[in-house]
C-alpha positions in Angstrom: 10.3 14.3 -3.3 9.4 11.4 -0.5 7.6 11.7 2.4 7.6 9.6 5.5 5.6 9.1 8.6 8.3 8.3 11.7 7.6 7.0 14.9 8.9 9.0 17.7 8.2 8.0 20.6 4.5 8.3 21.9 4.3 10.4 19.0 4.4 10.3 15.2 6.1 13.1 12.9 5.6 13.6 9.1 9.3 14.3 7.5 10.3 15.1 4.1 13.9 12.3 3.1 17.0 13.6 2.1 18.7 10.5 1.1 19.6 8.9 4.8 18.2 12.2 6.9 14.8 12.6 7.9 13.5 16.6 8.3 10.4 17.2 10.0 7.4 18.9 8.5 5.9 20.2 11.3 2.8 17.4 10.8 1.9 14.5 12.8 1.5 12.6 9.7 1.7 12.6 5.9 -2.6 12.3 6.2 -1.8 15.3 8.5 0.5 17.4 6.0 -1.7 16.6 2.8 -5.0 17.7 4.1 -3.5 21.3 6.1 -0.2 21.5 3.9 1.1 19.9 0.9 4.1 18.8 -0.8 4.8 22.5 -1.7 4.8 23.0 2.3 7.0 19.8 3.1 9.7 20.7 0.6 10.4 24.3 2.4 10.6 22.4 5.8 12.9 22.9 7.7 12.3 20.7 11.4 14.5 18.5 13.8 16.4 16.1 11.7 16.6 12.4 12.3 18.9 9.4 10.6 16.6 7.4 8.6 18.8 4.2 8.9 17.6 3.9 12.2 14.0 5.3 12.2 10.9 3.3 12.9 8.8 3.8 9.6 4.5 4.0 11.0 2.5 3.5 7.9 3.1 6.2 5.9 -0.6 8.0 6.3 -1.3 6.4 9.9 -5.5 6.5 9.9 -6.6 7.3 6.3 -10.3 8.2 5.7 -10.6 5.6 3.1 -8.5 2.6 1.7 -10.3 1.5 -1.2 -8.7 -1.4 -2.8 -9.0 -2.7 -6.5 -9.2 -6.6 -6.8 -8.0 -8.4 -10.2 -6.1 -5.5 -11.9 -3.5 -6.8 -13.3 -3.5 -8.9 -16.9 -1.1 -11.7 -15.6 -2.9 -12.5 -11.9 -6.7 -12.1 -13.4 -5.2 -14.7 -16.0 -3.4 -17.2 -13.2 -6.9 -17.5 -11.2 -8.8 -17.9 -14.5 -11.1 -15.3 -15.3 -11.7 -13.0 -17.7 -10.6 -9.4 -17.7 -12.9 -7.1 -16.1 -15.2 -4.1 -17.9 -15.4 -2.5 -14.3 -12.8 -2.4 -11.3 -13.6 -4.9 -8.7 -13.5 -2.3 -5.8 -13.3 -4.1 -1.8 -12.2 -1.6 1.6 -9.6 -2.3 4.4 -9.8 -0.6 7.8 -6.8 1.2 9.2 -6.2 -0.9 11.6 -5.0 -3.2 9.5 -1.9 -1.2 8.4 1.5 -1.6 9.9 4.7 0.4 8.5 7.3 -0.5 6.5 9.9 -2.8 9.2 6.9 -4.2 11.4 5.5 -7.4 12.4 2.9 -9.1 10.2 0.3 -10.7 12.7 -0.4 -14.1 11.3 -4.1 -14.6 13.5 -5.0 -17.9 15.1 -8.3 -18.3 13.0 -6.2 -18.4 9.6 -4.2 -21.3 8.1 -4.2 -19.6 4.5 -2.3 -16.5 4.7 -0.8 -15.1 1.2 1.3 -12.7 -0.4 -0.4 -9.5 -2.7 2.4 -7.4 -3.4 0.8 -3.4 -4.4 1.6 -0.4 -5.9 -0.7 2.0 -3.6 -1.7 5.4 -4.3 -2.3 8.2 -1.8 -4.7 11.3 -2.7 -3.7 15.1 -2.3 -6.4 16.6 -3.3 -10.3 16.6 -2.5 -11.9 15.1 -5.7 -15.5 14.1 -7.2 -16.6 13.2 -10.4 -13.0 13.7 -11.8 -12.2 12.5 -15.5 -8.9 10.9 -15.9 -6.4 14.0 -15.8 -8.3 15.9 -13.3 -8.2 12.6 -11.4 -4.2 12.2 -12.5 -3.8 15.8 -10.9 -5.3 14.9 -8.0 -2.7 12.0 -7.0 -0.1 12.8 -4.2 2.2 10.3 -4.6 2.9 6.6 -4.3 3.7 3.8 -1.9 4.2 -0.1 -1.5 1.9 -2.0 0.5 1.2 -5.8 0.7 -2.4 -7.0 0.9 -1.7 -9.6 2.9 -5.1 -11.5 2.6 -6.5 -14.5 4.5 -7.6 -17.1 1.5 -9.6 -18.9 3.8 -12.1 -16.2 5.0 -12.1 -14.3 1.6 -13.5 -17.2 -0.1 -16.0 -17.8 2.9 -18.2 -15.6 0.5 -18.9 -14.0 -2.4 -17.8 -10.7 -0.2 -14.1 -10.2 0.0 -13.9 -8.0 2.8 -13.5 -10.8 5.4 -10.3 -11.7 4.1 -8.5 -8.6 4.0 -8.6 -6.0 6.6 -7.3 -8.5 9.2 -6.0 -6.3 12.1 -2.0 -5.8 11.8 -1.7 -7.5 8.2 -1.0 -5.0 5.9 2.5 -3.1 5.6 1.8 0.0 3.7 5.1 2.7 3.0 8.6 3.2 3.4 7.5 6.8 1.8 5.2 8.6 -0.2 6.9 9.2 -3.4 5.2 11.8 -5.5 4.7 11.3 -9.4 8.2 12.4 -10.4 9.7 9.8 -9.0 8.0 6.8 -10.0 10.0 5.9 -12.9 7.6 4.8 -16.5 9.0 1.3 -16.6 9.2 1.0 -12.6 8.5 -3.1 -11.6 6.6 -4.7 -8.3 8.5 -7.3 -7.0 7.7 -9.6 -4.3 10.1 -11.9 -2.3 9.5 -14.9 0.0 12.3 -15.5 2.0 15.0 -14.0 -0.3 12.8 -16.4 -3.4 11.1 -13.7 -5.8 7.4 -15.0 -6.2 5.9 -11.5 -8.0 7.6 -9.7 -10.6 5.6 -7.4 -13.1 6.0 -4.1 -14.7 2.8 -1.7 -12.9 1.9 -0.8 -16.6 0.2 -4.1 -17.1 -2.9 -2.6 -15.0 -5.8 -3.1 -16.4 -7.3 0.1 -15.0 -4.1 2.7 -13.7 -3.3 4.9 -11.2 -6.2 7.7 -12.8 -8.7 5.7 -14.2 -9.2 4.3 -11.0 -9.1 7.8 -8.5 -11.6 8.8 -11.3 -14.0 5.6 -11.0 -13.7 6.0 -7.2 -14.3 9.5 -7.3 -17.7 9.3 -9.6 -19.0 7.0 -6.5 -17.5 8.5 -3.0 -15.8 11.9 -2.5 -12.0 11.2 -2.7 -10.1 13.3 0.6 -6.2 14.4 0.8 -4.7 11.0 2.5 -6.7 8.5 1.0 -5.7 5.4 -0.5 -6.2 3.1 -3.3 -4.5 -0.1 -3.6 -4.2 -1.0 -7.1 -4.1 -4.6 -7.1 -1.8 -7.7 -7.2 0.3 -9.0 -10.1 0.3 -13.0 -10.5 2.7 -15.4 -8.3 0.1 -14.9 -5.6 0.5 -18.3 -3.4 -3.2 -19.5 -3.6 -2.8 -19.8 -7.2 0.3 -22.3 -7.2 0.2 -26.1 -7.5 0.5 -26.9 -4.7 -0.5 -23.7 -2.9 1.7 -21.7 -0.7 1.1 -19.8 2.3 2.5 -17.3 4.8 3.9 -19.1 7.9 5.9 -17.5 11.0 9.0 -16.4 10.8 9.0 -16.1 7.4 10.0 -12.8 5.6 7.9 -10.9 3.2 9.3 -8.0 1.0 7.3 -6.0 -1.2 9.5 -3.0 -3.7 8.5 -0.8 -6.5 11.2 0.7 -8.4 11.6 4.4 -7.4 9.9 4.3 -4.1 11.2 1.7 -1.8 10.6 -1.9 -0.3 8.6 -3.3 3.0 10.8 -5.8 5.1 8.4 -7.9 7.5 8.3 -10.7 9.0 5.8 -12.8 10.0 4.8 -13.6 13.5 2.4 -15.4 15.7 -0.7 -13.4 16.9 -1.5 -13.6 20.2 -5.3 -14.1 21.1 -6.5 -11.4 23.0 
């Protein structure tokens, strides 16, 4: 089953996708369904319907509680910036007002002239979970989504700290859709595109720590709620590491797709200082 968060108006409504037909759930948001309803809920729906070719995709959980994010996770990107692999996730948080849906606007900010690409494999919670081994932890996954942590190389690497880097407001598409377990095929790929050019391409199974292993390392240090979300990390192809380096500039057109769940289409655009 997917699940989608659609704009509406001044309003937002979870749906469960039928192919090209959005049904409504009754929710205000996939957060919205997971923590008062569940997939079990959303697949007996039976709401106003809505063609999906023409919907306006929010992110797919609008405000969640937590996005915790795992740096240098896969083999092939810890390798390209030259380090060793890691005994321990490298864990770093984004704010939801960095997320933007699936067809929106990128917001390229004035202060950054080193803007690059992280396409992810995201997962969203279902379940309230602490201290969970890795099946309890594997239980307690809702589903799946894309996002792109689009990170500002110049500010990350201000510090030793990450954070300044990555939760720039309006950076970070996150959907089209939830897709729960099922449908995330076992040798599903991430692939990133520049402009039509692929610059990421990598199977998610070459994560150093997966899906579980890292709800259940999260889990042992915060209380994990239904709608929260952990980015999993980037592949390589990331611009920074190229000779010569590449960057995000406007106009251009980022897509970000895992096999089984859907892509992001965004473009990039001039932010406006307020």
């Amino acid at each position: 089953m997917k699940l989608a968060t659609l704009r509406l108006g001044d309003a937002t409504a979870a749906v469960r996708v039928e192919g090209t037909t959005a049904v409504e759930t009754g929710f205000a948001d996939v957060g919205a369904l997971l923590r008062d309803g569940g997939p079990s809920v959303a697949a007996t729906a039976d709401g106003a319907r809505h063609d999906l070719t023409t919907a306006e995709f929010a992110p797919v959980v609008t405000r969640p509680g937590k996005i915790i994010c795992a740096g240098l996770n896969y083999r092939n990107h810890i390798l390209e910036m030259g380090r060793d692999l890691p005994e321990h996730p490298t864990l770093f948080a984004k704010y939801p007002e960095a997320l933007v849906g699936a067809r929106d606007a990128i917001q390229l900010p004035p202060e950054s002239t080193r803007v690059d690409w992280e396409g992810e494999l995201a997962v969203v919670v279902g379940t309230r979970v602490r201290r969970a081994p890795v099946e309890r932890a594997r239980a307690a996954i809702a589903g799946y989504a894309v996002l792109n942590d689009v990170t500002m190389r110049d500010y990350q690497y201000r510090t030793l700290q990450w954070l300044q880097g990555k939760t720039w407001e309006a950076s970070t598409p996150f959907g089209p859709v939830l897709a729960t377990p099922d449908e995330l095929p076992s040798d599903a790929e991430l692939v990133t595109e520049l402009d039509g050019e692929e610059v990421q391409r990598t199977p998610i199974d070459d994560l150093v720590f997966d899906a579980a292993a890292l709800v259940s390392y999260v889990s042992t240090i915060v209380t994990l709620q239904p709608g929260d979300v952990i980015a999993t990390g980037t592949p390589g192809g990331v611009g920074h590491a190229r000779e010569p380096a590449r960057y995000l500039s406007v106009g251009q057109t980022l897509t970000t797709r895992v096999d089984g769940i859907g892509e992001l289409v965004n473009v990039a655009v001039a932010e406006t200082r307020s």
